[in-house]
N, C-alpha and C positions, 0 to 999 in steps of 0.2 A: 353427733353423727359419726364421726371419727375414730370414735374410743372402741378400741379394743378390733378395728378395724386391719383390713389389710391393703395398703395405700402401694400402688405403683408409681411411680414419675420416669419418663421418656426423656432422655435428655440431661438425668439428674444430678450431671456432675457441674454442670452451671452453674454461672451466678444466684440466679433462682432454686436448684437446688442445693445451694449451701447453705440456703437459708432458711429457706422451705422446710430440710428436713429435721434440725435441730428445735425450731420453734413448733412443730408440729406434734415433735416427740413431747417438748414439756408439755404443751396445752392440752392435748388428747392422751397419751401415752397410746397409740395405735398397737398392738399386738407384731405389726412387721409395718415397716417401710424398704421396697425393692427397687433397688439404683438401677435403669436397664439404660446402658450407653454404651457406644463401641471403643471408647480409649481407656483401655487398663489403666496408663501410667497415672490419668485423671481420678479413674476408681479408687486405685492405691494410695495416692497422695490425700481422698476422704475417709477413708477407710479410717488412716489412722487419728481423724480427729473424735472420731468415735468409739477407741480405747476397746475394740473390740465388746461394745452392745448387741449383744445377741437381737435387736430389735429392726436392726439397719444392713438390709442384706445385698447384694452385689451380682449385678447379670451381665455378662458381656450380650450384646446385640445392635440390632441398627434395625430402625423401623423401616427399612426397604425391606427388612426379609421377615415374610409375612409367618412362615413356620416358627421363626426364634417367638416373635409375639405370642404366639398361639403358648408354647410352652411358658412362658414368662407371665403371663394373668392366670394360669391357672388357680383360683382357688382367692385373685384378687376382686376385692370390692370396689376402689376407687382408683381411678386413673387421675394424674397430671402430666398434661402432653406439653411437655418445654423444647423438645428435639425439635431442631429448625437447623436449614442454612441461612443467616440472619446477616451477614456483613455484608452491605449494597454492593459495594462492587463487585465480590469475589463471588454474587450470582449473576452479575451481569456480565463478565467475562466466564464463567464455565456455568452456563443454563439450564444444562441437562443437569447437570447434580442438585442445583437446585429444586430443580423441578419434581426429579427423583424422593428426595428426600421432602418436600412440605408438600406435595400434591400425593404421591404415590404413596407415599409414609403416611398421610394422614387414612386415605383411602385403610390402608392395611390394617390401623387400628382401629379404626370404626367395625370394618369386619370380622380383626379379633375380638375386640370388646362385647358385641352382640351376642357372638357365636359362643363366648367364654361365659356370659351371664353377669357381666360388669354391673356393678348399680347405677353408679355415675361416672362421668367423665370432665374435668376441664381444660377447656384447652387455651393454651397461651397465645395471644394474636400480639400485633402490635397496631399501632398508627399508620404507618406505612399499607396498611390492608384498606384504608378510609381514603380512597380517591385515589389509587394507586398512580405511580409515575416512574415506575422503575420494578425487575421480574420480581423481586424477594417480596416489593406489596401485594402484586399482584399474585403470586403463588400462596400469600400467607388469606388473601382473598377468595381465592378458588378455596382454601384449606378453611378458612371460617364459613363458608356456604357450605362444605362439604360436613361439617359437625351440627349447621344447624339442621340441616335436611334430615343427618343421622337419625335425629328424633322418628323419621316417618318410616324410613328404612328399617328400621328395627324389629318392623311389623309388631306380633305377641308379644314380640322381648320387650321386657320392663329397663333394660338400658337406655340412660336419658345422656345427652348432653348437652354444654353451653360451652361458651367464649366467654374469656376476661380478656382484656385490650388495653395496653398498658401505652407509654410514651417513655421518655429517654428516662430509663434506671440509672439512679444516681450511683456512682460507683462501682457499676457490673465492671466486668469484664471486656476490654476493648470500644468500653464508651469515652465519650470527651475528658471525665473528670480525673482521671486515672489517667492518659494519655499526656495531658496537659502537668500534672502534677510530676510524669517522668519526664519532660523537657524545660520544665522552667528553670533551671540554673541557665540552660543556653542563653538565656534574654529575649526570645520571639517564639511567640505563639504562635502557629501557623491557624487561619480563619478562615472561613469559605466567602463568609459575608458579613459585613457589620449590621442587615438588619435580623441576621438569624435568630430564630427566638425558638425555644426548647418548651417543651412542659417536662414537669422534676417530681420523679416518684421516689420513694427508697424501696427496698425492698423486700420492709417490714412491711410497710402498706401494700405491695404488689400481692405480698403473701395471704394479709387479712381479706385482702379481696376475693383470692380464693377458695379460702376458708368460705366467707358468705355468700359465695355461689353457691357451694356444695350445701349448704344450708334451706338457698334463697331458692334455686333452680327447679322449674318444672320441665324443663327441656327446649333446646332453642335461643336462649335468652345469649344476647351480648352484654358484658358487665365494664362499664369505663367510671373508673373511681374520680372524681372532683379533685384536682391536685395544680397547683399554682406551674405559673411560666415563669421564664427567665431569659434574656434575652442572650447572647452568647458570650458577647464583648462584656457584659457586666462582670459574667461568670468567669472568665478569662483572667479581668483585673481584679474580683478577688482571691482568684488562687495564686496569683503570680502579677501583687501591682507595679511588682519593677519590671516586668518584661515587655519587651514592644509586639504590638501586635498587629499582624502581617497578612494583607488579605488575599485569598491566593485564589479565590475562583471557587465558583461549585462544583464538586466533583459530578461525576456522570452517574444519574438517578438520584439524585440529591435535591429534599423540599429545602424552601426557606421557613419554612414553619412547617410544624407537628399538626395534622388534624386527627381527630379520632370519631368524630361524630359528623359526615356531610350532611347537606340540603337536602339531599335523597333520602337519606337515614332518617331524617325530622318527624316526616310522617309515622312513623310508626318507633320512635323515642320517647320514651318516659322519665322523668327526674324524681329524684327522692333526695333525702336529705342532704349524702353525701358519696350521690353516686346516680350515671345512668344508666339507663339499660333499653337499648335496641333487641324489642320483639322482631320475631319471625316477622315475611311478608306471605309468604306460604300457608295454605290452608286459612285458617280463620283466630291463626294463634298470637294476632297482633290486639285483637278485640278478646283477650283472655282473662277472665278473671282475674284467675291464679297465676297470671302470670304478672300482670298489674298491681296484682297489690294496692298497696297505696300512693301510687304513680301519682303525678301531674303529668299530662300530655306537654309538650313541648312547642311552641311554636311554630309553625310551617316554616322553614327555611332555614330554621336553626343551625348553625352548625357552629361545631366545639373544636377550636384552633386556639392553639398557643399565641395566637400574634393576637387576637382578639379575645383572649379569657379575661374574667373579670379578676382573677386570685392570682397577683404576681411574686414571686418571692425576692425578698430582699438581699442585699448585702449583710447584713446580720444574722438573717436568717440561716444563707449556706454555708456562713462562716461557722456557725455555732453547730451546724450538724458536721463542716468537717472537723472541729475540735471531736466530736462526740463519734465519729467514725475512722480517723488518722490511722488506726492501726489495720482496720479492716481493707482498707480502699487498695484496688488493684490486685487482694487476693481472693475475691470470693468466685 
């Protein structure tokens, strides 16, 4: 579906897009991928790991400003919306910029996308959107209703979109694994809680998940990939088992556990091999053929938490993906 495509990503200078666009380019070879983000020095510093490929092109902008959009899909097939104010605190001490940028920004692309003749779109959620407790879920919640609805708004327009809905990316940018790997000579870990428990994607799997929305999707659809937990202290002593670890409290808007899938959601949740997917509740798009596929219905009351998944990862397991990631971690 990809090939020979012209792919934009919001946001693309991310962890997500570091990844995104090098493994996209071998697999499909797309015709263009368009980096649209507001930090040049971030642009410039991807720029050069792509040797100047005429394939990987570069847009200064911000999804608040709904004109920059308008010219930046010009002529684009597929969208990846990764642009977020995503670090819990710093939208819950400045809330209007959050608000601005995943409620307003989301709003803005849906409007470009339609009005530009976008085929598809996916957009990035996270866990924190599943039962919200703090604004960045709740904004990234309003912004996942806001992409599923998009389907019906689009009216004529053949522009479809979905949600993938990820949990803690292992080695992004400003996550625990990276943080923890630059202070462990100190000797103390800093902890929020010892029963905190994570779910651990990487962000090759974050990626393939995207890929088979844009595949899977008839519009609407939320996409949560099957991916084991960790509890945090485990993860702590194997990055760092000589360091002590120091429990200092939950910060403000902070789960003990990752959900991605609530009780609410259940209803209208389908499982497949190795992945779910929450239909619409809107219209009559949860009872959808095609959009079920080869679902199982889910249980009433289901819900998909880290403290309660069946698939846990081990101490051998994250050791042997940081041997196999060491040089990537805290740069992507």
């Amino acid at each position: 579906m990809l090939q020979d495509s012209t792919i934009l990503v919001t946001g693309g200078t991310g962890s997500f897009g570091n990844s995104f666009v090098p493994m996209t380019l071998a697999r499909y070879n797309p015709r263009k991928i368009i980096i649209f983000s507001r930090d040049e020095m971030k642009q410039w510093e991807m720029a050069k790991k792509f040797g100047g490929d005429d394939r990987v092109r570069f847009f200064i902008g911000d999804v608040r400003d709904k004109d920059r959009l308008y010219r930046a899909l010009d002529g684009v097939d597929f969208v990846v919306h990764a642009a977020a104010t995503k670090i819990v605190p710093t939208a819950e001490y400045n809330p209007f910029e959050c608000v601005k940028t995943n409620i307003n920004g989301a709003m803005n692309l849906i409007d470009a996308c339609i009005d530009k003749g976008v085929k598809r779109v996916v957009a990035l959620s996270t866990d924190k959107a599943s039962s919200p407790i703090n604004l960045y879920g709740a904004t990234k919640l309003a912004s996942d209703k806001l992409f599923v609805a998009g389907n019906s708004y689009s009216g004529s327009h053949a522009t479809r979109f979905s949600v993938v809905r990820y949990g803690n990316v292992m080695g992004s940018r400003g996550s625990v694994i990276p943080f923890f790997l630059s202070i462990r000579s100190k000797g103390v870990l800093p902890i929020t809680d010892d029963r905190m428990t994570r779910f651990m994607i990487s962000l090759e799997e974050g990626v393939n998940l995207v890929w088979h929305a844009f595949e899977d999707m008839e519009g609407g659809e939320i996409y949560i990939k099957k991916i084991p937990s960790m509890k945090v202290t485990d993860l702590a002593r194997v990055l760092a088992p000589e360091a002590r670890q120091d429990f200092i409290g939950i910060r403000p808007g902070e789960k003990l556990h990752e959900q991605m899938i609530s009780a609410e959601d259940s209803y209208y949740t389908y499982e497949y091999a190795d992945h779910f997917k929450i239909l619409p509740a809107i219209y009559d798009w949860a009872e959808s053929a095609e959009r079920i596929k080869q679902g199982k219905k889910v249980e009433p009351g289901f819900v998909y938490s880290s403290d309660t998944n069946s698939e846990w990862m081990t101490d051998a397991d994250m050791a042997r993906w940081l041997e196999a990631n060491e040089e990537k971690i805290g740069s992507f």
